[in-house]
C-alpha positions in Angstrom: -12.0 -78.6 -78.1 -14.4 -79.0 -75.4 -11.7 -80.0 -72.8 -9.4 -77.5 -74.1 -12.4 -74.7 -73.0 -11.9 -74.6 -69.3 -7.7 -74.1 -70.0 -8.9 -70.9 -72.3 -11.1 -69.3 -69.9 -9.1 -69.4 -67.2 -6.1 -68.2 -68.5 -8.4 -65.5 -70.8 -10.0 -63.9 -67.2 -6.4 -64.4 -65.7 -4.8 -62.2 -68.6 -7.8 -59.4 -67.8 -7.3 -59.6 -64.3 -2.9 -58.5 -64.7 -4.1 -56.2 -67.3 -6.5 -54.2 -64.8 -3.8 -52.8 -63.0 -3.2 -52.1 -59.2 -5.2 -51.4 -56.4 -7.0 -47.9 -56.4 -9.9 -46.0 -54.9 -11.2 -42.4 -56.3 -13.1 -40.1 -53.4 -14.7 -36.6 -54.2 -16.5 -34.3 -51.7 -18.4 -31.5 -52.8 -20.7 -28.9 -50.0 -24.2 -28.5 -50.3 -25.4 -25.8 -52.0 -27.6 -24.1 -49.4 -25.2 -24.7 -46.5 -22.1 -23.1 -49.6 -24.4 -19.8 -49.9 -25.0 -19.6 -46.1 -20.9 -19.7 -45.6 -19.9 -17.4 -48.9 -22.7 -14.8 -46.8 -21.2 -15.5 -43.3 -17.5 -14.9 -45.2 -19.0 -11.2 -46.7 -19.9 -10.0 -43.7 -16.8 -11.3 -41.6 -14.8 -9.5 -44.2 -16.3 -6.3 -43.7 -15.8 -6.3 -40.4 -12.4 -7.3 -39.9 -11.9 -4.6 -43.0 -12.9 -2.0 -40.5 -10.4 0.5 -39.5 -9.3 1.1 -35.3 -11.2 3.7 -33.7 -9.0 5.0 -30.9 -11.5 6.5 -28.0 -10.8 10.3 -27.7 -12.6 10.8 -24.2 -11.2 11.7 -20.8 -10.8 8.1 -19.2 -9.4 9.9 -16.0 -11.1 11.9 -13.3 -8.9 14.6 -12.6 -9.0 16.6 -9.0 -12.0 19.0 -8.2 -11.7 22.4 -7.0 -12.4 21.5 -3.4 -9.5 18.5 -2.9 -7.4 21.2 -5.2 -8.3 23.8 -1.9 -7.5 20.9 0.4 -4.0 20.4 -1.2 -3.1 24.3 -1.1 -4.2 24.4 2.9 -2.0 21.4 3.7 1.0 22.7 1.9 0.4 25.9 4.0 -0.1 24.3 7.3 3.3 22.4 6.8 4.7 25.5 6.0 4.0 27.3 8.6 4.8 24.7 11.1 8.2 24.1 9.6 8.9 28.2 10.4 9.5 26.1 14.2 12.2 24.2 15.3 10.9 21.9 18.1 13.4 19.4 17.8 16.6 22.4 18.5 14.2 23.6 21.3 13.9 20.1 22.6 18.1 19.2 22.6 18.4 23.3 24.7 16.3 22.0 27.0 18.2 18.4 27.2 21.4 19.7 27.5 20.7 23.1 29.3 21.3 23.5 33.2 17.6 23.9 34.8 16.5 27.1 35.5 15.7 27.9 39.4 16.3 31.6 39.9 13.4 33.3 37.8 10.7 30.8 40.0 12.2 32.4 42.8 9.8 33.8 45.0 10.9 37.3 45.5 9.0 38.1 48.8 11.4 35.0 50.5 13.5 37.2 51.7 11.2 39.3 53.2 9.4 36.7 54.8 12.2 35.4 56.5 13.3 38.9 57.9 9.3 39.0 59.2 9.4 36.2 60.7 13.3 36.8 62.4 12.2 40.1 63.8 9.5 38.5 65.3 11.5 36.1 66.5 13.5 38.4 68.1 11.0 40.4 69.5 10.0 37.4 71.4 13.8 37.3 72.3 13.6 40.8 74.1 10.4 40.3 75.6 11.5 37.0 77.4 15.0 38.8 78.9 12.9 41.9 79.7 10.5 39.3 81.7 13.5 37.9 83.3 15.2 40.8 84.2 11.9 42.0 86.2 11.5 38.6 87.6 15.3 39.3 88.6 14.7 42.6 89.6 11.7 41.1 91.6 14.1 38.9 93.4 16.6 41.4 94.2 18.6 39.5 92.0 18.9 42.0 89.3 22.9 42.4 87.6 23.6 39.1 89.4 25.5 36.0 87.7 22.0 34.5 87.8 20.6 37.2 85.2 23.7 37.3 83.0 22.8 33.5 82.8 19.2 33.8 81.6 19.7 36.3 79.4 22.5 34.1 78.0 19.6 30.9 77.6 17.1 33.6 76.2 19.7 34.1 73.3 20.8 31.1 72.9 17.4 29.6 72.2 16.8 32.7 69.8 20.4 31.7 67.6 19.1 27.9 67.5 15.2 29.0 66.4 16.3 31.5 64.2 18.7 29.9 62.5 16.5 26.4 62.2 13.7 29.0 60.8 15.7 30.9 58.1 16.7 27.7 56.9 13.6 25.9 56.6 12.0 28.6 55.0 15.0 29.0 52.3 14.8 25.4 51.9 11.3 25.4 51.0 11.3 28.2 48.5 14.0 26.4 46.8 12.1 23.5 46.8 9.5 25.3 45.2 11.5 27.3 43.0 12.6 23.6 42.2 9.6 22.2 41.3 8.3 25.3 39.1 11.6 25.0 37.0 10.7 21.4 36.5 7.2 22.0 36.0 8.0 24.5 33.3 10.3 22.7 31.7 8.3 19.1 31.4 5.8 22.0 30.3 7.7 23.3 27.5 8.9 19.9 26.2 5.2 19.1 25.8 4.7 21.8 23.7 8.1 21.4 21.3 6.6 17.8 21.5 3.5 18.7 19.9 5.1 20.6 17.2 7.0 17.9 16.2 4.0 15.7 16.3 2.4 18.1 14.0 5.3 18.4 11.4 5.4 14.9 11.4 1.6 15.0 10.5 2.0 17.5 8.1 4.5 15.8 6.4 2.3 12.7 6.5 -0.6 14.8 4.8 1.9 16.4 2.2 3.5 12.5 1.5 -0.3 11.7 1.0 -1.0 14.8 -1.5 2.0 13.5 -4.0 1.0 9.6 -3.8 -2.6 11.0 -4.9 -1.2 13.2 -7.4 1.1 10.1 -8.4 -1.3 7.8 -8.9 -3.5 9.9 -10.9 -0.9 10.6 -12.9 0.1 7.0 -13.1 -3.7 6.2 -14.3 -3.3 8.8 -17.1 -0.6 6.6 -18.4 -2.4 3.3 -17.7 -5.6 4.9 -19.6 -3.1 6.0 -22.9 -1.1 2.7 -22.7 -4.2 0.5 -22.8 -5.4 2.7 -25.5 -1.9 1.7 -27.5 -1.7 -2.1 -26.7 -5.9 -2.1 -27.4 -4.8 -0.6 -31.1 -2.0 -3.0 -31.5 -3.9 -6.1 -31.0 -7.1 -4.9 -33.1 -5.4 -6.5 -36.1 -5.0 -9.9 -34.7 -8.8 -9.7 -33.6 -10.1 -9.1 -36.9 -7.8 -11.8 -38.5 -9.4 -14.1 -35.8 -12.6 -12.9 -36.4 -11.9 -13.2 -40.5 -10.0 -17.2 -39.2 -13.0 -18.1 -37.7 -15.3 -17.4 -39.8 -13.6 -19.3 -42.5 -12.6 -22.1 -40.3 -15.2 -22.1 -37.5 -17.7 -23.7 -39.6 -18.7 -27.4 -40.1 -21.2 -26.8 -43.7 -23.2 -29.5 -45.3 -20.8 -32.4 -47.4 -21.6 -35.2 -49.6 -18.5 -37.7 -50.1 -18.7 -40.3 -53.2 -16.3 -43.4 -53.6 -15.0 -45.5 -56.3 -13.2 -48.7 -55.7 -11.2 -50.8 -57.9 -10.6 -54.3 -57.6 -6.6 -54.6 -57.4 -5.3 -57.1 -60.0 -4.1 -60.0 -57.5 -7.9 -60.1 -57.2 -8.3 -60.4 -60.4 -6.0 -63.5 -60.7 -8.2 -64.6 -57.5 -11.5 -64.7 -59.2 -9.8 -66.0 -62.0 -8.7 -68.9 -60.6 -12.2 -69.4 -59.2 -14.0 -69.0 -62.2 -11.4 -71.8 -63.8 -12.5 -74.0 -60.7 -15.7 -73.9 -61.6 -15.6 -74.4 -65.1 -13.1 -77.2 -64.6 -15.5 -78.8 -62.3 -18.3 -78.7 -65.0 -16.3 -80.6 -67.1 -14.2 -82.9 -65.2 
């Protein structure tokens, strides 16, 4: 019987070991209770306020115009009115295209001047033959070929200087004439230029009027549209808020184990244990 014990053991512990089962392992966590109350509080209140309903803001967000840039607009639109009433541009092309005007810068006194200074001239004239015919005359030479001949010089020379003197003078009030025409006219462009200047400027101060009056219109729509895409995401920020809240935390946990031993190790300390007893008796 005694040698027949160590045969029993074994195979009684090797029988308990298959009969244990498989492998298996048990884990529980549970929270502590303090850090439990302090996240069921923090959960409350997160509640409440993701529970709260949108509250649009009712206030002007937009600075409309004051009285005086109101004035400033009126005045502008006025100005550029007024300065539209002209058509510097037309007068500008008549001017361009039309022949240049010499007869009303005219002086009128040219005429007379040049009669002045032709009787003059021809005063000298008779007072040069009336000095030769008494130098002829002196000379007993008076009615001769000789005085027929001076007298003829005398005119001659008064034909040549006359004419030379008319000529010059009308020449020089033309020129002057000439020169007022152009004057006037480089004058008047100026002036047509400087009205278009300013209807260009008034329509740069009206362009400026409508871009203001655009863009505060435009931030009237900004300020309602934020208002409407600030209402549509104020549910997904409370369910964030009400997330992390929930989620956000790390509270307190205690984790307990529970192994099994696996029945191959079972058969593994069995076998041992029959080893040992086998050695006892051997």
């Amino acid at each position: 019987m005694a040698s027949a014990l160590p045969y029993i053991t074994a195979g009684a512990t090797a029988y308990g070991a298959i009969k244990g089962g498989g492998d298996k392992t048990t884990q529980s966590s549970t929270v502590d209770p303090a850090t439990q109350a302090r996240y069921d509080d923090l959960y409350n209140r997160a509640q409440g306020v993701a529970g709260q309903p949108f509250t649009p803001y009712t206030g002007a967000r937009v600075a409309g115009f004051n009285p005086d840039q109101l004035a400033g607009f009126d005045a502008t639109r006025n100005m550029f009115g007024r300065s539209l009433s002209f058509d510097p541009t037309g007068q500008l092309n008549n001017l361009a295209q039309g022949p240049l005007n010499i007869q009303q810068f005219q002086n009128p006194y040219n005429e007379q001047v040049i009669n002045n200074t032709l009787s003059d001239l021809n005063n000298a004239r008779q007072m040069q033959i009336q000095s030769d015919q008494d130098a002829a005359i002196g000379s007993g030479a008076f009615g001769g070929s000789r005085s027929a001949l001076l007298e003829s010089e005398t005119n001659k020379n008064f034909a040549d200087i006359a004419g030379r003197t008319s000529g010059n003078l009308r020449q020089s009030g033309f020129n002057n004439a000439a020169n007022l025409a152009l004057n006037d006219r480089n004058f008047r462009a100026g002036l047509f230029g400087n009205q278009l200047a300013d209807q260009y400027r008034g329509l740069g101060l009206l362009s400026g009027i409508g871009n203001q009056q655009q863009g505060l219109g435009q931030a009237g729509l900004d300020a309602n549209y934020n208002e409407f895409t600030r209402g549509l995401n104020y549910g997904p920020q409370q369910v964030d808020l009400l997330r992390s809240a929930v989620f956000g935390g790390t509270p307190g946990m205690t984790t307990t184990s529970q192994n099994k031993v696996s029945g191959m190790d079972r058969i593994g300390n069995a076998i041992g244990s029959y080893n040992a007893v086998q050695g006892l008796f051997g």
